[in-house]
N, C-alpha and C positions, 0 to 999 in steps of 0.2 A: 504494500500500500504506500503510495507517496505522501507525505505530510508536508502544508504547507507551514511554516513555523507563522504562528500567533502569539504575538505578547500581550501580555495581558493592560488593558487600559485602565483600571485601579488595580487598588490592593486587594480589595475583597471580588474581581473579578476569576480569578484560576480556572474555576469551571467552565465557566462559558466563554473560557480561551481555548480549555481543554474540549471542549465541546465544539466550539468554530476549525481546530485542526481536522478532529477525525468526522467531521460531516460536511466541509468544506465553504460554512455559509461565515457569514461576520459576527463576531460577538453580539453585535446590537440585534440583530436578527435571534443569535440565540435567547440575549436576554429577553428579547420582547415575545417570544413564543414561551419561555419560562416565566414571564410574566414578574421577572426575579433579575434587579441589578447588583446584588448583595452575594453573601455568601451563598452557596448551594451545600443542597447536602446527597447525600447517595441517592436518595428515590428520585430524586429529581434529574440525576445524572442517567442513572439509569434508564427511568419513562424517556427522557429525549433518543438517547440512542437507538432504543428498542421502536420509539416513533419513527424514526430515523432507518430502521431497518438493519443495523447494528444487531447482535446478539453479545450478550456481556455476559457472564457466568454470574451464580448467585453467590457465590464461595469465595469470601473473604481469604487469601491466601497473605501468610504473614512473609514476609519476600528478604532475606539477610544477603545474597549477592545476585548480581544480576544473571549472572547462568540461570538461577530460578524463573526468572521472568519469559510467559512466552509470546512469542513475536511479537503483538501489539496488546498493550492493558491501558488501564486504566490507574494511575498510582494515587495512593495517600499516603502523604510525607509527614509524620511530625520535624518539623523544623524549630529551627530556635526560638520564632518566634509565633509561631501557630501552628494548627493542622494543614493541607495544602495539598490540590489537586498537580498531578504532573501527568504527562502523557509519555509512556514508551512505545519503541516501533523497529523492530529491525536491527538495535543495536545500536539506538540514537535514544537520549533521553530530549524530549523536547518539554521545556520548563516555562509554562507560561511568566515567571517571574526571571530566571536567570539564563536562558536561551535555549541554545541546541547543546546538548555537553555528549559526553562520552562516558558519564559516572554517575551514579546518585546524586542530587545537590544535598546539600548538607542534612542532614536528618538522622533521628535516634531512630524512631518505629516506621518500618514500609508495610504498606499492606496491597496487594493488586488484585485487581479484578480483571481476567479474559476476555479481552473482544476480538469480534469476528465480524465481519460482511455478513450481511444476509444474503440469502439466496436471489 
């Protein structure tokens, strides 16, 4: 799957950055179909995907290196200084807050959820 990198336009925006990469629309788009410019939380994440045609897994996997991760998820980072939506793909971490990397951004607990294309 190709990503296009989205950064995120506030602070409490990450979802609906992480949500404009892997569905290819504009955050404001997302936010206005989420009805949500604020934080998101998982159900929210998940009804857009799954609206979206996406399939996400329900199983919260607790994730210590990225070999665990597969091909494309969904991430929750605690970071330093909150919880925080990240997007993986292929071997890229795409960070609506700190960019494209090659590594976890900073964080003690990951947890990911599995997405896939729909049919």
């Amino acid at each position: 799957m190709k990503i296009q990198y989205v950064h995120e336009p506030t602070d409490l925006q990450c979802g609906q950055a992480v949500l404009a990469m892997v569905s290819g629309l504009t955050v404001d788009r997302v936010a206005a179909e989420l009805e949500n410019e604020r934080e998101t939380d998982l159900r929210e994440m998940k009804g857009f995907l799954r609206r979206h045609g996406f399939r996400i897994s329900d199983e919260r996997i607790l994730v210590r290196d990225r070999e665990d991760l597969p091909p494309l998820c969904l991430l929750s980072l605690e970071t330093p200084r909150c919880w925080h939506w990240s997007l993986y793909c292929e071997g890229l971490f795409y960070d609506p807050e700190h960019g494209i990397l090659h590594d976890f951004p900073e964080s003690n607990r990951r947890y990911c959820w599995k997405i896939e294309p729909g049919e």
